[in-house]
KEZAGU-801664 format. One record per atom (N, C-alpha, C): x, y negated, z. Coordinates in steps of 0.05 Angstrom, whole numbers, plus 5000, padded with zeros to 4 digits. Layout:
N
XYZ;...
This chain:
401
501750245000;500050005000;501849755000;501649574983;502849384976;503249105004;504948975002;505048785032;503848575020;501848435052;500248185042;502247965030;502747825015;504347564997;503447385024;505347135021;506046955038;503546715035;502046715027;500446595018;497646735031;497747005032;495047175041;495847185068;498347255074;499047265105;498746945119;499446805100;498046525121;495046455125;493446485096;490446435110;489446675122;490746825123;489047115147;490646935183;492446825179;493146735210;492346485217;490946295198;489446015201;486646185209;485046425203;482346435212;482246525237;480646435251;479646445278;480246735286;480346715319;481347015331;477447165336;475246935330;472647055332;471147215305;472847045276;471947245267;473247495251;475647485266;477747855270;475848015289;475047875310;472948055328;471048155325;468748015308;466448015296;467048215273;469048185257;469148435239;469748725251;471748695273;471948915283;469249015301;468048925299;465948975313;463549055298;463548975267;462449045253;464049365239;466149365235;467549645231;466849855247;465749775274;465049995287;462450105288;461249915288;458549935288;457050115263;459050065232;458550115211;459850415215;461950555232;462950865228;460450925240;459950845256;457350995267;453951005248;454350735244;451050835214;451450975200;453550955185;454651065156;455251355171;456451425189;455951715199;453451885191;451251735192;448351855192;447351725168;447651535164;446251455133;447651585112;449551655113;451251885087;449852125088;448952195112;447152395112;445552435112;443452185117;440852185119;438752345098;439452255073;437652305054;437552605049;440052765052;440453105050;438953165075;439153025097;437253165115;434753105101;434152865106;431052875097;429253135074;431353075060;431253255028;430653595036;433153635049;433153895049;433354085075;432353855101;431953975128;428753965121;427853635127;425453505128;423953625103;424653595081;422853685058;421453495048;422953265049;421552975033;421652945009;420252784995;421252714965;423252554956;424152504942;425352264931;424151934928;422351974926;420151764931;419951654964;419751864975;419251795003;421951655020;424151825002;425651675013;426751425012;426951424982;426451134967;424950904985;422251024989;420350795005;421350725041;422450965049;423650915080;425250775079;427150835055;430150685057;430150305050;427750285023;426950065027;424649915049;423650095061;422249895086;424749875105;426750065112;428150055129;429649745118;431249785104;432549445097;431149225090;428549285083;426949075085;426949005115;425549125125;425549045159;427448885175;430148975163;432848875175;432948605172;431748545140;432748285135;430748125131;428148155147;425948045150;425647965177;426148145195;427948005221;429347835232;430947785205;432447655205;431947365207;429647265193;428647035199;428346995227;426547135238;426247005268;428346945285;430447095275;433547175299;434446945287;434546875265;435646675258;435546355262;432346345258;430846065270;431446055307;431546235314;431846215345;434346205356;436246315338;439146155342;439645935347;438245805329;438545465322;436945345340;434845515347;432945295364;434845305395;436245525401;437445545423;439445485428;441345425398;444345315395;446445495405;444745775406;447045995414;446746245398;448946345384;448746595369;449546855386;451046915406;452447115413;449547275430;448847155439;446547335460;444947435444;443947355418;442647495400;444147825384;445947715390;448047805363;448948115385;448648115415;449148255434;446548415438;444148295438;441548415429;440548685398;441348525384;442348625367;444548895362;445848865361;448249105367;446349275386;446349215403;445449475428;443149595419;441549415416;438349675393;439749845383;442349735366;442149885346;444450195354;446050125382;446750325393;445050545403;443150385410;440250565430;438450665412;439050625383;437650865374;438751125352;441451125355;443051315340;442251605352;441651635386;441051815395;437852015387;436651825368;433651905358;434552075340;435551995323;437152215299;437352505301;439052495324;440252685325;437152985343;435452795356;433552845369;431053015349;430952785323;429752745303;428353125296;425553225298;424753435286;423253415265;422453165261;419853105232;420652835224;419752805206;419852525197;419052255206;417552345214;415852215240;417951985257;419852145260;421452045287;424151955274;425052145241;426851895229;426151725224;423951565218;423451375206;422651215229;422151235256;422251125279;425250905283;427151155285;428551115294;430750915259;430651045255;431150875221;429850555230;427050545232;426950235239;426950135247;427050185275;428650045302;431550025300;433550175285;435450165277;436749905268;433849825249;434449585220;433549395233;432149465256;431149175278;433149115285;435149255300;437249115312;438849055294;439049115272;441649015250;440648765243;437948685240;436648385227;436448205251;436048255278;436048165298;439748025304;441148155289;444448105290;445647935274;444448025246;446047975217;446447615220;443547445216;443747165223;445747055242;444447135271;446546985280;449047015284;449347325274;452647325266;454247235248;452747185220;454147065202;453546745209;452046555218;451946405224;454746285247;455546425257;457446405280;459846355264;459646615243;463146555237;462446415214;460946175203;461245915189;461045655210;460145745237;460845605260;463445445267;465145695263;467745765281;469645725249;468945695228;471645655206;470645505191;473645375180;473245075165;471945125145;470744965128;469945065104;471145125077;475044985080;475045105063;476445385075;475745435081;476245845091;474246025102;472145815091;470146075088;469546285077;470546255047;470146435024;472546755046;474246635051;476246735065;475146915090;473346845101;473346845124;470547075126;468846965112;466647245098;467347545084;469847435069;470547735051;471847875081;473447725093;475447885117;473648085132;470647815145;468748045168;466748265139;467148185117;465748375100;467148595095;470648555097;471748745082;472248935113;472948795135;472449035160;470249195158;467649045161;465849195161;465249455142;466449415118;466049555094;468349835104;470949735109;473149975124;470750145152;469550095161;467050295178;465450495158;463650275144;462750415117;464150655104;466950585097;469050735088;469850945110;470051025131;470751255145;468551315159;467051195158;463851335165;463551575158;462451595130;462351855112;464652015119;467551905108;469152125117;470052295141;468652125161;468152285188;466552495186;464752395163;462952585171;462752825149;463852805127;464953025116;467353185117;469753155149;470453305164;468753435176;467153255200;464853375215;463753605200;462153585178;460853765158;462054005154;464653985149;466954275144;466754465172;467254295189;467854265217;466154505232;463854375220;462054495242;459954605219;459854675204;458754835192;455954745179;456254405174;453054345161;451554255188;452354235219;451254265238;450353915236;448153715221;447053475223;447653385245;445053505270;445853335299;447153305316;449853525310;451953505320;453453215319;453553225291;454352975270;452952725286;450252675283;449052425287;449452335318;450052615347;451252575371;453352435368;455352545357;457652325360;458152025342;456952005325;455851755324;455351505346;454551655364;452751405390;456151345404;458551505400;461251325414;461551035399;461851095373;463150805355;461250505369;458850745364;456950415366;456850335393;457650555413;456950325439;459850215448;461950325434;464950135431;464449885413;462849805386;461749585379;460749355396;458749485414;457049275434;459349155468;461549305470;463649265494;465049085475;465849095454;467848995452;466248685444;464148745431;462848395426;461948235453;461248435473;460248285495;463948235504;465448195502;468348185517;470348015495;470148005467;471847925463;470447645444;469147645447;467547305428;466947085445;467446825447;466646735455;465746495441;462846325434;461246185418;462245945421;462445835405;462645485416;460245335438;461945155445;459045095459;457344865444;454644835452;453344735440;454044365446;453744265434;454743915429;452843865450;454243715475;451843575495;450743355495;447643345500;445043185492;444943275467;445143485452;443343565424;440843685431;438643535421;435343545426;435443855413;432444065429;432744255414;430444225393;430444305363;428444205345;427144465335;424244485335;423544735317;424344735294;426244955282;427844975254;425344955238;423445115236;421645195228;419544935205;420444645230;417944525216;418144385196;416244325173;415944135153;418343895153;418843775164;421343595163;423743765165;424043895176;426244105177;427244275161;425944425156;425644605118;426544405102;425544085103;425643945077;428743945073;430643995092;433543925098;435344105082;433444395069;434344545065;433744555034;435844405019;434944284990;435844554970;435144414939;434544614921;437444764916;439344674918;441944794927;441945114937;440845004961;441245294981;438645464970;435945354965;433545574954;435045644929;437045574912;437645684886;439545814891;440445924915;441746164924;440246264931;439146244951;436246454960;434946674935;435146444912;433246624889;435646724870;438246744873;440246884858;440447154881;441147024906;440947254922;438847544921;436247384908;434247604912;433947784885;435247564861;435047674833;437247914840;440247874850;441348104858;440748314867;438748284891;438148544905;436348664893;435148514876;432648704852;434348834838;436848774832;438548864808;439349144818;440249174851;440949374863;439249444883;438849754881;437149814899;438350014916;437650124938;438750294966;441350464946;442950524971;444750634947;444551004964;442550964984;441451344983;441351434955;440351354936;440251434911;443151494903;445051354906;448551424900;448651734919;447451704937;448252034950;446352174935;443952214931;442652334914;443552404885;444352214876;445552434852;448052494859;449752464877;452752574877;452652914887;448552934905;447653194901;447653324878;447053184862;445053364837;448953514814;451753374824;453953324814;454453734825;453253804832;454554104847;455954114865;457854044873;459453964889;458054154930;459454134944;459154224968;458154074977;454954174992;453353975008;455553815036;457253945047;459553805059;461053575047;461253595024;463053354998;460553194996;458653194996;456952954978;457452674986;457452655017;457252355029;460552285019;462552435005;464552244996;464552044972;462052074965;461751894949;460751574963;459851624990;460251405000;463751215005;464551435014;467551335019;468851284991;468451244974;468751254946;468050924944;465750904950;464450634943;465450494958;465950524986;465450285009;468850305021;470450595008;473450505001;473950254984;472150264955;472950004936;471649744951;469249714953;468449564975;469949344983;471349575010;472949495027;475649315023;476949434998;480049344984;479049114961;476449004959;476248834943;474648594963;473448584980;471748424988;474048184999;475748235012;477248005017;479347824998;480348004978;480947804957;478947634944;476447784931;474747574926;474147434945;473047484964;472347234982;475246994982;476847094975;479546844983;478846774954;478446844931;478346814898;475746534902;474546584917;471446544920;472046174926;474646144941;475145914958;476045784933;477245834906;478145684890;477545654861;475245894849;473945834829;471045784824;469345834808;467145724796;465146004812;462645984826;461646114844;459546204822;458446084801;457246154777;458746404759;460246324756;462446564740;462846834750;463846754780;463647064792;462147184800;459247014806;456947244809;456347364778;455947114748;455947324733;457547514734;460747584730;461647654735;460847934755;460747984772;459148184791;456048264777;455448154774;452748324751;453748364734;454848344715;456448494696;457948824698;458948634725;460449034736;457349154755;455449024755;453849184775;451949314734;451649304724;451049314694;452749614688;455249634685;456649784683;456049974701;456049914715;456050124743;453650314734;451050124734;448450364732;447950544699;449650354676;450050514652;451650774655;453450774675;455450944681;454551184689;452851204717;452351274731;450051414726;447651314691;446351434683;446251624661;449951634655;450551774632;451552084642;452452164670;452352414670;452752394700;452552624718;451952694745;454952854731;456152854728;460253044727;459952884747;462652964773;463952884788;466552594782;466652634763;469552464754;467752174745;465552244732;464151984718;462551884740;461452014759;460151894785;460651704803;465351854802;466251684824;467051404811;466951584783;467351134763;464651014774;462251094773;460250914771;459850824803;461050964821;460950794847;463350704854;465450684841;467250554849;466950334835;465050294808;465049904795;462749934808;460750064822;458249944847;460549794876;462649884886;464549704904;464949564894;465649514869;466249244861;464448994854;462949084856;460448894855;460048804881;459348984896;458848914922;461348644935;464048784927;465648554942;466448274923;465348264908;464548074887;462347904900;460047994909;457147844905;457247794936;457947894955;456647974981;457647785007;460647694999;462347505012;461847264998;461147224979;460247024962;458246904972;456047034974;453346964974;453546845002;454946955020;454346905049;455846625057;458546595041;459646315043;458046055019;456546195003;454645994997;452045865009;450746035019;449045955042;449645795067;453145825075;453745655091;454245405085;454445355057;456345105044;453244945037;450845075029;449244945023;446844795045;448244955075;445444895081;447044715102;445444555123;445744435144;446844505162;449344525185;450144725201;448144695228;445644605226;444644645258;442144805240;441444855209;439145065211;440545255199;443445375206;445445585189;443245795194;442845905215;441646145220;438746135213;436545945208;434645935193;434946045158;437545835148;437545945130;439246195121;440746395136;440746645132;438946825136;436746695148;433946895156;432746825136;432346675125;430646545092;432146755071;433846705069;436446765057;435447075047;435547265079;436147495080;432947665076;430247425081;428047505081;427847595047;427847375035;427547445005;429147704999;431647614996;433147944997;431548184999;430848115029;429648415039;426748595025;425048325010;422748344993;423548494971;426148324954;426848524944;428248764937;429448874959;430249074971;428049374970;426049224983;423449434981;421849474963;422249244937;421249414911;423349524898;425549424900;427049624883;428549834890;427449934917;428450194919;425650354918;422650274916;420850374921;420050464884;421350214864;420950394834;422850494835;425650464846;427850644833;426950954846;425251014866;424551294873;422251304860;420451204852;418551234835;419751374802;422251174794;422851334767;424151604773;425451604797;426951834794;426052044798;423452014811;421152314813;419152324785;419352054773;416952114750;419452094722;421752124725;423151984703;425152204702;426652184712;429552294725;431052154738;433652214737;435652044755;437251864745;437251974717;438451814699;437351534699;434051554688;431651284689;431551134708;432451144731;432951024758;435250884748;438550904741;440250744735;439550554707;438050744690;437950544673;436550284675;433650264688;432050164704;434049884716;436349944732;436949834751;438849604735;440749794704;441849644690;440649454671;437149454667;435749314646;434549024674;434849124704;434548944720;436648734721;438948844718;441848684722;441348484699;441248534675;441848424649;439748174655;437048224662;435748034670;435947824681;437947944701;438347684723;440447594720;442147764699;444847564693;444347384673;441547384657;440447174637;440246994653;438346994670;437646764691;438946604709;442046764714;443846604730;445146494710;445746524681;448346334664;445046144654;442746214649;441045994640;440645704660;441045834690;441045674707;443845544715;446145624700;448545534715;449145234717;448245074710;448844794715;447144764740;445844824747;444744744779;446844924797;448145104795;449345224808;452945204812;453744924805;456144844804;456644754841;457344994852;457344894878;459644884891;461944974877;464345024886;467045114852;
């Protein structure tokens, strides 16, 4: 592995020691989901006896939920002028319900625990990303998003591969798997309650409902014309359970499948922080086209054969999209909006998202039970093309950096 250049080693030591914490805190939190979300859908599939559809629809209410949540956690940040007690709320749900999983006899009770899960992740997400545009200058934001994106994404990344040791390990044994899970995450919630500490709030600042009519108005066409690139994206991509689902259909060892997570959220991981530093010095129009382009590729790829070799191309240019769009989006929301309604507008932000989150994982399981698996990627790549019309038709409003 190549040594960081003198240039990458200095803006990694100008960003704050809160948000090295906050990512590591998100790395942990993430070995422990991605433990059980790599696996989720094989259980469902082939413990539970669900459809593809069904899961499609759980997986999008579940992220809908997260980031519909997210509004309220978010507006109440701001009304309170404190992110960390939310953000501590948050995390611990989401420790306190890894143990359902593993508990889990019907579906009934995954999908319980699945959305109490996404409660505490949406109850977190705002005022955590709100914090660390708190706590860093602006110009090192772009910087400072890819860093807690690209930790978080390294969890993502040994999540699965934990758990396809586990899988060898122990013989296919699920709740074995989803038990040890509940260590990472409740080392996530010690180390945030111990190692963050918030700014304090400016004294005599009146507290204002984010919420109202004069307040919203603050939040100009700027930041809503991220809101609606943000959401044209997440229509473009839908749950990526479907990436483990066909890495099933590839033959491969029901033990091997979730490495196709570590596949993805390896590239992920090794790209989210250069772009995010790329992010601090070119045209923010370019590289989201840019990222729909490779998210385009990705689902043409990915619908041309279930081989093993062409699978791990089509989710390794799906990481690259992701660390393209995802550190981006989040330091644009900071740059556009007001820093006393930040966390309103990541809950705005993350609401739309989440809308469409839950239709497009609810047709992409719709095609893939009435279509195939293939019709699901292609679907997703005639979505991309769409919204990469709409972001270069719109690019002069979007000269924001």
């Amino acid at each position: 592995m190549p040594l960081p250049s003198a240039s990458e080693t200095s803006t990694l030591s100008q960003l704050p020691k809160a948000v090295w914490v906050l990512g590591f805190v998100s790395l942990l939190m993430d070995v422990s989901s991605e433990m059980i979300h790599s696996l989720l859908p094989m259980f469902m599939v082939t413990v539970l006896g669900t459809s593809a559809l069904t899961v499609g629809l759980i997986e999008g209410a579940a992220e809908a939920t997260a980031l519909i949540v997210k509004v309220f956690s978010g507006v109440l940040s701001d009304y309170l002028g404190k992110r960390k007690g939310l953000a501590v709320l948050g995390y611990g749900l989401g420790a306190l319900t890894k143990p359902l999983f593993a508990l889990a006899s019907g579906a009934g009770l995954v999908v319980t625990a699945r959305l109490l899960d996404r409660v505490g992740k949406g109850i977190r997400g705002a005022p955590r990303d709100a914090l660390v545009a708190d706590v860093t200058p602006e110009h090192l934001r772009g910087a400072a998003f890819g860093l807690r994106q690209s930790l978080d994404t390294v969890g993502a990344f040994l999540g699965p591969l934990l758990a396809v040791g586990l899988m060898l390990l122990w013989a296919n044994d699920f709740r074995a798997i989803f038990w040890v899970a509940v260590v990472p995450a409740s080392m996530a919630v010690a180390l945030l309650l111990w190692g963050v500490q918030e700014p304090d709030r400016p004294v005599g600042t009146p507290r204002r409902n984010p919420i109202r009519r004069d307040q919203l108005k603050r939040l100009g066409s700027a930041y809503w014309w991220v809101v609606g690139v943000g959401a044209a994206l997440t229509l473009a991509r839908f749950s990526e359970a479907f990436l483990v689902l066909r890495a099933q259909q590839s033959g491969v060892a029901m033990a091997l499948v979730p490495l196709v997570m570590v596949a993805m959220n390896g590239v992920y991981a090794a790209s989210a922080y250069p772009f995010g530093k790329l992010s601090d010095r070119v045209s923010h129009t370019w590289l989201l086209a840019g990222g729909l382009l490779v998210l385009l590729a990705a689902d043409l790829v990915l619908a041309s054969s279930s081989h093993w070799a062409v699978l791990l191309a089509g989710v390794a240019l799906w990481g690259i999209h992701m660390g393209m769009t995802q550190g981006l989006l989040a330091a644009m929301v900071a740059n556009t909006a007001p820093a006393d309604l930040r966390g309103t507008a990541y809950g705005f932000f993350n609401l739309l998202s989440g809308l469409a989150m839950l239709v497009a994982s609810g047709v992409a399981g719709w095609l893939w039970d009435s279509f195939g698996a293939a019709m699901t990627f292609y679907g997703g790549a005639a979505f991309s093309a769409v919204a990469l019309v709409g972001l270069l038709l719109g690019a002069g409003r979007l000269r924001l950096a």
